[in-house]
N, CA, C and O of each residue as an XYZ file, in Angstrom:
732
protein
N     -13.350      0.544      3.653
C     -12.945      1.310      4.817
C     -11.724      0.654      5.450
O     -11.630     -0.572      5.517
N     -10.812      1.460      5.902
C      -9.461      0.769      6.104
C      -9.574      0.364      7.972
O     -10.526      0.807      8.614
N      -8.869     -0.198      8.413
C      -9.203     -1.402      9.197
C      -9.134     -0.157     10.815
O      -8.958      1.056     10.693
N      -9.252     -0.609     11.675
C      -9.087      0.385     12.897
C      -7.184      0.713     13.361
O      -6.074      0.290     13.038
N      -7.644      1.472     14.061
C      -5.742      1.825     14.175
C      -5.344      1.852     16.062
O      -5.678      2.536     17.029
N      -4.453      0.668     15.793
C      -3.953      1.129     17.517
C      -2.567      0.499     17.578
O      -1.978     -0.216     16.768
N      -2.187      1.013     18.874
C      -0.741      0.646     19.482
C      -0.390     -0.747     19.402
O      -0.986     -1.601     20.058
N       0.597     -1.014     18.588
C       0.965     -1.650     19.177
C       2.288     -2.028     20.469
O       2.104     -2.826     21.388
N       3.352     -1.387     20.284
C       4.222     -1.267     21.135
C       4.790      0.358     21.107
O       4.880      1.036     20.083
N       5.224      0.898     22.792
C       5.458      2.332     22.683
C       6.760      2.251     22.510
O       7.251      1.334     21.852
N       7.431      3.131     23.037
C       8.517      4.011     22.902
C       9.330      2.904     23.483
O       8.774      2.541     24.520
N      10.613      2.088     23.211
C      11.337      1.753     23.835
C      10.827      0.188     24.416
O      11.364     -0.350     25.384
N       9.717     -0.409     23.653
C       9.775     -1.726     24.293
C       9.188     -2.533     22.976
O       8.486     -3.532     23.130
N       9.546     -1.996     21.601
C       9.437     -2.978     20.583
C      11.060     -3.542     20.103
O      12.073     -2.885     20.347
N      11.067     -4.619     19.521
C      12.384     -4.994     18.806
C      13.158     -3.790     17.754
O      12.643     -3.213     16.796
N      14.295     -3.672     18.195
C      14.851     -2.445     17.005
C      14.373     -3.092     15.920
O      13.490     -2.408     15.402
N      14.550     -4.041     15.384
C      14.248     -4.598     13.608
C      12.691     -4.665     13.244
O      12.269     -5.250     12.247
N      12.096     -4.167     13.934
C      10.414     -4.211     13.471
C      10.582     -3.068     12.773
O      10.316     -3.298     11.594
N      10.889     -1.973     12.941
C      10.614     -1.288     11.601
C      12.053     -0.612     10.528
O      13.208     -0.311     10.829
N      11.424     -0.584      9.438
C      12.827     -0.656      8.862
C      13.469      0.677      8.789
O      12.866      1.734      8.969
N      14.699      0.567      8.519
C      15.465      1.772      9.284
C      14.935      3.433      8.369
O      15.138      4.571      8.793
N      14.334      3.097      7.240
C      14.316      4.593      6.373
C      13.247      5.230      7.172
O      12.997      6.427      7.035
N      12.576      4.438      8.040
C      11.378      5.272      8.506
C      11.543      5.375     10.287
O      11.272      6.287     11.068
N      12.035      4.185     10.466
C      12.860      4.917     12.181
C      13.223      5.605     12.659
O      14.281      6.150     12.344
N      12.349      5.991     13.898
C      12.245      7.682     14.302
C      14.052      7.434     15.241
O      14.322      6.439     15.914
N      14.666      8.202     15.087
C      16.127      8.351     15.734
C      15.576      8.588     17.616
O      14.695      9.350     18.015
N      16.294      7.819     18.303
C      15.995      7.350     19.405
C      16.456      8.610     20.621
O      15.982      8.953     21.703
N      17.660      9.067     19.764
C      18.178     10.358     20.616
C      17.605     11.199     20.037
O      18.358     12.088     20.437
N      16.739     11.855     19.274
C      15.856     13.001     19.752
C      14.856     12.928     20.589
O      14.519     11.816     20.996
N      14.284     13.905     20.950
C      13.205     14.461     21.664
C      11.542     13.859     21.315
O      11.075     13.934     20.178
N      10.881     13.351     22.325
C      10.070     13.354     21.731
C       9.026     14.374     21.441
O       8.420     14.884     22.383
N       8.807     14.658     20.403
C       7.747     15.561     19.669
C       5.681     15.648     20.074
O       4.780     16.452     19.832
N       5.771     14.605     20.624
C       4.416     14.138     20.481
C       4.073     13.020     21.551
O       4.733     11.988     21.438
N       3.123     13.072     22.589
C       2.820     11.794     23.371
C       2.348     10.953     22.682
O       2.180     11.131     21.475
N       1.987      9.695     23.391
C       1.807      8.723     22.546
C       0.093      8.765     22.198
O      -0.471      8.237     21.239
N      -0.476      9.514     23.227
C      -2.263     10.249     22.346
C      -1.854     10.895     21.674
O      -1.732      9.720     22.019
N      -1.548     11.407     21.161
C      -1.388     12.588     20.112
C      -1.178     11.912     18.810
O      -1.680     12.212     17.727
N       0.023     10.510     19.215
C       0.567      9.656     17.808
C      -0.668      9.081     17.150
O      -0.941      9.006     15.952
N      -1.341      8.699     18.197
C      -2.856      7.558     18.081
C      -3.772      8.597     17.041
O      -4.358      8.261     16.012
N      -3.683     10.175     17.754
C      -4.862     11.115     16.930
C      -4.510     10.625     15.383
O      -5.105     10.102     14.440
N      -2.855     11.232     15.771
C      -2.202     11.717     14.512
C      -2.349     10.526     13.481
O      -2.978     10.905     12.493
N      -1.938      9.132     13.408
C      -2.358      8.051     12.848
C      -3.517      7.949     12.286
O      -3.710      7.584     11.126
N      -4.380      8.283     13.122
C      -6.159      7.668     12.621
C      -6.153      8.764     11.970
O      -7.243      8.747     11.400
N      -5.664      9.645     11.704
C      -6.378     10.939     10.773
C      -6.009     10.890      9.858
O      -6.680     11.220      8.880
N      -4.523     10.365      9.761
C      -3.229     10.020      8.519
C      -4.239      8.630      7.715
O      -4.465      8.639      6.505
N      -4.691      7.637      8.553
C      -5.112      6.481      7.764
C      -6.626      6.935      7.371
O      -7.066      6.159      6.523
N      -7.581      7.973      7.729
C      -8.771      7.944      7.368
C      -8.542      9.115      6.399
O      -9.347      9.085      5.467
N      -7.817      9.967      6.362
C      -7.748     10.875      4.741
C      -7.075     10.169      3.951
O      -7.108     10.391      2.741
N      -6.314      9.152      4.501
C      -5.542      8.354      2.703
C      -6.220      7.009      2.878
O      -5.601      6.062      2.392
N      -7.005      6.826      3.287
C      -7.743      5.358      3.092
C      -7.189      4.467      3.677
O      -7.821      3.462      4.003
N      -5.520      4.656      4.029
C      -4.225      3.442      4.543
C      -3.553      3.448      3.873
O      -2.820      2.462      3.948
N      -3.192      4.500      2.659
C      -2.371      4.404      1.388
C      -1.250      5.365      1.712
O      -0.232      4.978      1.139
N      -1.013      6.617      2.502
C      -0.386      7.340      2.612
C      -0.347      8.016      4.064
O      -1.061      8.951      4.426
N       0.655      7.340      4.845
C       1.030      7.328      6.351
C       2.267      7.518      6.260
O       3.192      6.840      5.814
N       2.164      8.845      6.885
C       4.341      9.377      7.170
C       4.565      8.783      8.756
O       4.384      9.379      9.818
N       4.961      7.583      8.552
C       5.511      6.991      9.750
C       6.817      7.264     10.083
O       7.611      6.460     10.571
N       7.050      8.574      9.770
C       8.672      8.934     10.321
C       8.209      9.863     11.302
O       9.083     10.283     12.061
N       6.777     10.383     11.512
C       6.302     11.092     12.267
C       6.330     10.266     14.063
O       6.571     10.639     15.211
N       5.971      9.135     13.445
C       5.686      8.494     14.821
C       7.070      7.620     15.499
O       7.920      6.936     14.930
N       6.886      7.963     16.940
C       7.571      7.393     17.419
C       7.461      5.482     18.363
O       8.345      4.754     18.813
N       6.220      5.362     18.301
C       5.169      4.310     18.686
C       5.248      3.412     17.242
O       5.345      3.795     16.076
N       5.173      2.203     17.766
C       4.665      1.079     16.569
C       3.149      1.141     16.616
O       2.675      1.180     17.752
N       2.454      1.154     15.782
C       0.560      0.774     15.322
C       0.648     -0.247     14.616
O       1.609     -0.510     13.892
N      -0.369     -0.934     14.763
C      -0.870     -2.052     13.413
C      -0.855     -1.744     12.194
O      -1.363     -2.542     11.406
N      -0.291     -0.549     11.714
C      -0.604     -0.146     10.133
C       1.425      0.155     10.338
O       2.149      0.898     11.000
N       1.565     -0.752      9.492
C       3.334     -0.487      8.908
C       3.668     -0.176      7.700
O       2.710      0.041      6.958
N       4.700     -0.080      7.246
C       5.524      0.209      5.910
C       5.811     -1.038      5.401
O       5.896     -1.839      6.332
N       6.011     -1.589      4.247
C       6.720     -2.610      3.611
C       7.918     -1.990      2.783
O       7.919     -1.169      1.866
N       8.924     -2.658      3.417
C      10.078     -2.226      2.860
C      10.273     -2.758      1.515
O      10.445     -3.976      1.452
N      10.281     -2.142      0.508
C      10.224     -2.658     -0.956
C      11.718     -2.779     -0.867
O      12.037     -3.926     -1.182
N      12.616     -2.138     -0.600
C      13.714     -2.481     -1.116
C      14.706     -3.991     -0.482
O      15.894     -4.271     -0.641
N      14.045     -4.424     -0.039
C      14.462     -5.763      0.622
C      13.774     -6.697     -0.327
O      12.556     -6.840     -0.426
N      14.595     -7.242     -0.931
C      14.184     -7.858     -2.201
C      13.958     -9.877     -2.156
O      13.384    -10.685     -2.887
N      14.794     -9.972     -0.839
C      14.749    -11.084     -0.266
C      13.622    -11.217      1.120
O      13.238    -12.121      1.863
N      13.477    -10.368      1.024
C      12.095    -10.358      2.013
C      10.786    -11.411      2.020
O       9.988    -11.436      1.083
N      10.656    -12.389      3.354
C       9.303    -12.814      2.945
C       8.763    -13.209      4.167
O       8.762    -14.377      4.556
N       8.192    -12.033      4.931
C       7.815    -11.874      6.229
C       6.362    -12.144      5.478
O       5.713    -12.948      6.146
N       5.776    -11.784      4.487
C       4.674    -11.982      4.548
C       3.800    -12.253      3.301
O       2.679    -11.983      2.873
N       4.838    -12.886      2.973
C       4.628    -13.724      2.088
C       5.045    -15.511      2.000
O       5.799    -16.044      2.814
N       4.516    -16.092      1.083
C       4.317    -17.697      0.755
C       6.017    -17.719      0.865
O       6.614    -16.644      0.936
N       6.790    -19.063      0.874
C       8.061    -19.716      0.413
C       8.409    -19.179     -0.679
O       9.413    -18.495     -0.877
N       7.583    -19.476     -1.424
C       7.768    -19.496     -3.002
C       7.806    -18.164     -4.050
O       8.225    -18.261     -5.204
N       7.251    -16.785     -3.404
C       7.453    -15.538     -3.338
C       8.018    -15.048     -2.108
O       7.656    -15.355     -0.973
N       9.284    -13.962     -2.563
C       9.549    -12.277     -2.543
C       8.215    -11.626     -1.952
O       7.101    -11.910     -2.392
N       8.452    -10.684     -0.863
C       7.252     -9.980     -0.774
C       6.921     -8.728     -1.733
O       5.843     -8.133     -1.721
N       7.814     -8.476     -2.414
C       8.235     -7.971     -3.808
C       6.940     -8.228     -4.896
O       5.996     -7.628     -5.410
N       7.669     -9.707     -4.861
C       6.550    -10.353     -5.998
C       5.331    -10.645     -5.785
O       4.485    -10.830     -6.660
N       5.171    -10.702     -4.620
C       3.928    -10.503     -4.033
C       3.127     -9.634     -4.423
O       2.257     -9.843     -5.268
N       3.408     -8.154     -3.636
C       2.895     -6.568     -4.004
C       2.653     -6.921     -5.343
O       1.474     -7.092     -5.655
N       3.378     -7.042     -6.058
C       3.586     -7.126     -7.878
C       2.298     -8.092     -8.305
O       1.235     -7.681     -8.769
N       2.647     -9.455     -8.039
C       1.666     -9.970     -8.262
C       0.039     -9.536     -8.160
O      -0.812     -9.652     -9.042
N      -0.168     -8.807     -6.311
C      -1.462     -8.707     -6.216
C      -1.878     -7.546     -6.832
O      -3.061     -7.443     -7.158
N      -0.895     -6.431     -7.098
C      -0.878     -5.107     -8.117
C      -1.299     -5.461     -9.723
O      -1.929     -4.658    -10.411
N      -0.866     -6.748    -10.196
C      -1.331     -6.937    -11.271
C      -2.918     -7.357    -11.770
O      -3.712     -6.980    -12.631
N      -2.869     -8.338    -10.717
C      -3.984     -8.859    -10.768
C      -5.395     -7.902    -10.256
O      -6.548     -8.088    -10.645
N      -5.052     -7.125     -9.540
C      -6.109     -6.320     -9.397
C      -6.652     -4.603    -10.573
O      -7.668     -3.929    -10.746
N      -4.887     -4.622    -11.192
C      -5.350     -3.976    -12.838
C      -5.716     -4.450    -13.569
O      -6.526     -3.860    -14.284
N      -5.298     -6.031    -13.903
C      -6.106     -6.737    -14.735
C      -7.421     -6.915    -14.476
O      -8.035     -6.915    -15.543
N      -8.268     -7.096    -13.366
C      -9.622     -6.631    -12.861
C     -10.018     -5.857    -13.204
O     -11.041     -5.882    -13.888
N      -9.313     -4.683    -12.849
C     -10.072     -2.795    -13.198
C     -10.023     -2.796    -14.754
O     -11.069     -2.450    -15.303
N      -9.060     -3.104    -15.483
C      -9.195     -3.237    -16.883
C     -10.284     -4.101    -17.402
O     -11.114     -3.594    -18.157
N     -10.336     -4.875    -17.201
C     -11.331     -5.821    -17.666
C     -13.307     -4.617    -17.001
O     -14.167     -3.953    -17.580
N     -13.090     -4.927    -15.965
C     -14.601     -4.269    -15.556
C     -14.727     -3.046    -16.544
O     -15.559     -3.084    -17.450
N     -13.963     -2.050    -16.377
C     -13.977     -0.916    -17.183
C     -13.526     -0.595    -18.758
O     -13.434      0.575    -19.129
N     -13.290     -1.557    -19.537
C     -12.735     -1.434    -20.780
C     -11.739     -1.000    -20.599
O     -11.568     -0.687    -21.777
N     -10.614     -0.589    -20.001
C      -9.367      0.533    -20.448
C      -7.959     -0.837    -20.397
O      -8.064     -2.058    -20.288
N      -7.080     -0.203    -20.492
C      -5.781     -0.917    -21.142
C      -4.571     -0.157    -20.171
O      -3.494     -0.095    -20.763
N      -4.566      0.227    -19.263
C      -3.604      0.432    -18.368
C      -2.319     -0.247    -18.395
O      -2.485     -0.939    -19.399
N      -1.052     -0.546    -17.941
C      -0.201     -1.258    -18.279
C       0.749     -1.070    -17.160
O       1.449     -0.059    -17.226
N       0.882     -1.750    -16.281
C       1.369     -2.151    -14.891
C       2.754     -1.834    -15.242
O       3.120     -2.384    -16.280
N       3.817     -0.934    -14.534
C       4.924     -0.843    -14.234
C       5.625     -1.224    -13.463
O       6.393     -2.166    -13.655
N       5.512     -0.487    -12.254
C       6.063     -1.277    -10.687
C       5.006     -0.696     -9.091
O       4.117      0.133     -8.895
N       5.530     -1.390     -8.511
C       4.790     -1.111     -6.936
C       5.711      0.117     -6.250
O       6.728     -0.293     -5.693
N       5.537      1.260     -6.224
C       5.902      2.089     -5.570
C       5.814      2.203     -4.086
O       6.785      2.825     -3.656
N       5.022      1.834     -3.190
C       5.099      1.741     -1.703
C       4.040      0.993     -1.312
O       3.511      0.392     -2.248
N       3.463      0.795     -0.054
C       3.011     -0.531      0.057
C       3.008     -0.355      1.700
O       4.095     -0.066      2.202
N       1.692     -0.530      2.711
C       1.292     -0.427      3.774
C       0.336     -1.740      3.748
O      -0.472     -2.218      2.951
N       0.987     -2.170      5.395
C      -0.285     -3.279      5.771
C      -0.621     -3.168      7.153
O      -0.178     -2.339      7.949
N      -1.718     -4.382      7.436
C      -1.918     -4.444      9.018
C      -2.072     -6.232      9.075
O      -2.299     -6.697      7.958
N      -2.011     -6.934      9.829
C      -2.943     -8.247     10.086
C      -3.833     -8.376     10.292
O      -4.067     -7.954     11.425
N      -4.890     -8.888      9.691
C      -6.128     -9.138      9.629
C      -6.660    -10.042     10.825
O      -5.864    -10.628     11.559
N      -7.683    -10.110     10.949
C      -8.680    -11.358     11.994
C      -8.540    -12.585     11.058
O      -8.982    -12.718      9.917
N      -7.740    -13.544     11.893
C      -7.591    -14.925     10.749
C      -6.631    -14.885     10.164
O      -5.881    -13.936     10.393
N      -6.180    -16.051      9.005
C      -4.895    -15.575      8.553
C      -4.477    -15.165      7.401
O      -4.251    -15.756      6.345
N      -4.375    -13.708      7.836
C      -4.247    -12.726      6.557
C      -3.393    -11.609      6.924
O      -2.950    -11.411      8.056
N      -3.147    -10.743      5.682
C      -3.486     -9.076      5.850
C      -3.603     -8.544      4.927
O      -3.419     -9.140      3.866
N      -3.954     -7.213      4.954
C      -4.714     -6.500      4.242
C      -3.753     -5.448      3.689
O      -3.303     -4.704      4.561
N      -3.233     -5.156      2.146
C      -2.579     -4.730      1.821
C      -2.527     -3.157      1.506
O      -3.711     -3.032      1.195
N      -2.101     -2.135      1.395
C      -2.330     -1.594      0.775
C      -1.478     -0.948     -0.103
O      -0.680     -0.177      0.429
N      -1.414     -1.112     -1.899
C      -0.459     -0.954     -2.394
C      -0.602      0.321     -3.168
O      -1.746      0.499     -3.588
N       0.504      1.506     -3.541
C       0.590      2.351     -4.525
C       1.276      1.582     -5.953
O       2.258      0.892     -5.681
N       1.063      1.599     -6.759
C       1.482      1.223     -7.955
C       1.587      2.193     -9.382
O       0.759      3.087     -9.558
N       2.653      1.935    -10.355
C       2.707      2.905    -11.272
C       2.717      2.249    -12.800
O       3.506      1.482    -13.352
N       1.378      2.953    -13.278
C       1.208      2.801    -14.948
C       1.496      3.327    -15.538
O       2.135      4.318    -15.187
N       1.269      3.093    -16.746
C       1.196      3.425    -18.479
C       0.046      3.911    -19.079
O      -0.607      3.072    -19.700
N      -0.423      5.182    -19.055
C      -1.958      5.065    -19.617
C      -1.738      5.478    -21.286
O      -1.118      6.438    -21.745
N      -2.569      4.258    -22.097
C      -1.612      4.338    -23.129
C      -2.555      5.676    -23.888
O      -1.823      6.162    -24.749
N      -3.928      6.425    -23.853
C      -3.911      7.530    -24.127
C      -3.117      8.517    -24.085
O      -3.013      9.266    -25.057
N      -2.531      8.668    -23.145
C      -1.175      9.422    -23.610
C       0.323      9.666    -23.197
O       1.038     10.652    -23.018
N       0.506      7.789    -23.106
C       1.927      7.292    -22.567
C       2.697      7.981    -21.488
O       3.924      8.013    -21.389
N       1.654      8.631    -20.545
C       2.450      9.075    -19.318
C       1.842      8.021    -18.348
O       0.809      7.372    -18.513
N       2.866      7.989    -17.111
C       2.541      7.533    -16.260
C       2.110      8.189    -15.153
O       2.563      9.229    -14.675
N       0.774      7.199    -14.591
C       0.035      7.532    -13.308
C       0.241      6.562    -12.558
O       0.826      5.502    -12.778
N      -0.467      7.112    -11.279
C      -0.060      6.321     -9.747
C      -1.148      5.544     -9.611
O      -2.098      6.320     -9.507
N      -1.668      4.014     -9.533
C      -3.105      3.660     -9.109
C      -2.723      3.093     -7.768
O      -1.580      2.675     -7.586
N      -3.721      3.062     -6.734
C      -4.128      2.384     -5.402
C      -4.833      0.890     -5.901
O      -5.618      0.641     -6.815
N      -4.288      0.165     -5.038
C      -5.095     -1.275     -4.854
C      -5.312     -1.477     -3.316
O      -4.453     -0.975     -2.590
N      -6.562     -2.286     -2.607
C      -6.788     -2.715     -1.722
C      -6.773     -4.367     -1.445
O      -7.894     -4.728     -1.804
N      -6.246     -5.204     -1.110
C      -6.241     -6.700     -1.536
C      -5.925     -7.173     -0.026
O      -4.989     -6.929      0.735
N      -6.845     -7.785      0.066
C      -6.924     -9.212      1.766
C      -5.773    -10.208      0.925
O      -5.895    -10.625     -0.227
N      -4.958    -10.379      1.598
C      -4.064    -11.312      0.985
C      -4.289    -12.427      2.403
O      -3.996    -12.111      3.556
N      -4.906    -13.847      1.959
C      -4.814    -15.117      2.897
C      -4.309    -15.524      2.680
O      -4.818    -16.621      2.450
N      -2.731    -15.550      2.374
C      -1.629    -16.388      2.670
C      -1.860    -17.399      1.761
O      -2.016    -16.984      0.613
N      -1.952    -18.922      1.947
C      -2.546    -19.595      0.619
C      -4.014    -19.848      0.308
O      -4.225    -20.537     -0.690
N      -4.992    -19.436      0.948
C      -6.303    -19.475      0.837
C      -6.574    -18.999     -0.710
O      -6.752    -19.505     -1.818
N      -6.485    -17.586     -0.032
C      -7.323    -16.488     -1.893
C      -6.687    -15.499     -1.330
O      -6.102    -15.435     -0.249
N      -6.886    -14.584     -2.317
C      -7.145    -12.952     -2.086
C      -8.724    -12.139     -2.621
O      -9.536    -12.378     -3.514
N      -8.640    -11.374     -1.833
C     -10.004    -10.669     -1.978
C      -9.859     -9.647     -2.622
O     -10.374     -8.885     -1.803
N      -9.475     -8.799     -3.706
C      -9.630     -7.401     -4.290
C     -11.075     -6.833     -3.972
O     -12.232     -7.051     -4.330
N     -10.384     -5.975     -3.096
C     -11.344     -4.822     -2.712
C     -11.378     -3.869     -3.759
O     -12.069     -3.849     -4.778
N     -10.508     -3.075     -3.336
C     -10.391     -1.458     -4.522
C      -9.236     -1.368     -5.414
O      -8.095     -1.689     -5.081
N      -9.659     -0.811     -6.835
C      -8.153     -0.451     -7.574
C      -9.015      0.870     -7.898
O     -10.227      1.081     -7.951
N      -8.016      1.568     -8.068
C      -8.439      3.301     -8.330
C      -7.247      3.698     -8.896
O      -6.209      3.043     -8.805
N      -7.379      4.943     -9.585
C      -6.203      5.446     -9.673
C      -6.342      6.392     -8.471
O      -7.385      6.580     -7.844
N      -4.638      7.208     -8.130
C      -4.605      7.559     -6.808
C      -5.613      9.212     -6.913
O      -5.595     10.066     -7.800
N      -6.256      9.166     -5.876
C      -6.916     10.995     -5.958
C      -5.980     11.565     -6.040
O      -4.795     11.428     -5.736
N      -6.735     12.409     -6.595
C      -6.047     14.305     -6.652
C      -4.632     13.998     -7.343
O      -3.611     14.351     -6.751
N      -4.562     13.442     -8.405
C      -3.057     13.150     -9.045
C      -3.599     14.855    -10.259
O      -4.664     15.374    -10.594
N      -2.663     15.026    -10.419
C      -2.573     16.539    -11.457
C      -2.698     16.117    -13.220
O      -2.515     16.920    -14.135
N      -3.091     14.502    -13.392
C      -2.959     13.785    -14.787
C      -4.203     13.944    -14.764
O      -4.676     14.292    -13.682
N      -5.364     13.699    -16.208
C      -6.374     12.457    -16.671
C      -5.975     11.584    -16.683
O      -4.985     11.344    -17.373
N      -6.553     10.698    -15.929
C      -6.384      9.197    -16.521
C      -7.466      8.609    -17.398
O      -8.658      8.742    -17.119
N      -7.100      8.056    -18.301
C      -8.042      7.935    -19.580
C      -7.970      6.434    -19.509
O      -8.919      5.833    -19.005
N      -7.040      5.845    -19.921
C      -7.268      4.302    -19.581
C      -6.747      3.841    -20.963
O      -5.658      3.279    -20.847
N      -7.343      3.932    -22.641
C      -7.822      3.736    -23.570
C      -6.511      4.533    -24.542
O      -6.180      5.699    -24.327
N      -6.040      3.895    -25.334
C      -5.530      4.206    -26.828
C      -6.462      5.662    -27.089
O      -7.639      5.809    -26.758
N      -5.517      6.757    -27.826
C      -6.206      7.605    -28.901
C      -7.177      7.486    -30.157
O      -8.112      8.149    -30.607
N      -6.196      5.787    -30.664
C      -6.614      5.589    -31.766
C      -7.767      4.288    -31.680
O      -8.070      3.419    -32.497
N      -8.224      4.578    -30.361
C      -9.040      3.043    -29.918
C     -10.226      2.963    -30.402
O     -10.861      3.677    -29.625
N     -10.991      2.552    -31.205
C     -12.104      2.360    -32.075
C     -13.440      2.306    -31.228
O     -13.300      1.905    -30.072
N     -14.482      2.588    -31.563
C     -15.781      2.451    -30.559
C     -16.171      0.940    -30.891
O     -15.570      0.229    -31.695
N     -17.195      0.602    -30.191
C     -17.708     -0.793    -30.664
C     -19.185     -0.520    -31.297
O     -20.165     -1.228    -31.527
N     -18.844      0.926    -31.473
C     -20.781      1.315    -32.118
C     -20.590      1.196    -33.348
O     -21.523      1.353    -34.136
């Protein structure tokens, strides 16, 4: 279950650079929506996509649930020294297909991190939530999977969920055509 959702700063009293500019609501329009309405609109956005799929160009308010700007490649707000928050996503994207592969028999094959939402956790963490894109080698198209991962900074990480994403218009099969039974 994805974490609770609230304000953090309204209209006009967060830092311009907290959020990154592709999703920054333009300051000279109108506002569309009070800031209850943003709060509805949020919690409904994070409880039908789990925390995976939030149009934060809607809102004009900062919440605890943000965007990670993938394309900032030097980025490492929240990540270790030693990783990219890049390589991060990547990293915890791998490691949590290599999980789902392993539990489930299938052979998936990690491409890249397509988008990527977090919040801060209680303690020192946060809680990721990444879209990512495979290889399913049944029939070499690619699908979208979800991961859920507590990232503690240097402690551990916790893999919660890997799924592939709902309601995608593919099968995902997981498994070779020519993949042999073990019977």
């Amino acid at each position: 279950m994805p974490g609770r959702v609230y304000l953090c700063y309204e209209v006009g009293s967060f830092p311009v650079n907290l959020i990154p500019p592709h999703i920054r609501w333009d300051e000279k329009k109108e506002p569309m929506y009070t800031r209850h309405e943003e709060c509805v609109m949020m919690r409904r956005q994070v409880k039908k996509s789990k925390g995976f799929d939030i149009d934060f160009t809607q809102f004009r308010s900062v919440f605890n649930y943000r965007p990670v700007d993938l394309d900032d490649l030097d980025y490492k707000e929240y990540s270790l020294a030693t990783e990219t928050t890049t390589e991060l996503l990547k990293r915890l994207s791998q490691n949590s297909l290599k999980n789902y592969n392993s539990e489930l028999f299938t052979e998936y094959e990690f491409l890249k991190v397509v988008k990527a939402n977090t919040y801060m956790c209680t303690g020192p963490g946060r809680m990721y939530f990444i879209t990512f894109e495979v290889r399913d080698p049944y029939d070499n198209l690619l699908k979208l999977f979800q991961t859920r991962v507590r990232h503690d900074y240097d402690v551990t990480d916790y893999y919660i969920l890997c799924r592939p994403k709902p309601y995608q218009k593919v099968k995902c099969v997981g498994s070779s055509k020519t993949h042999k039974s073990l019977a």
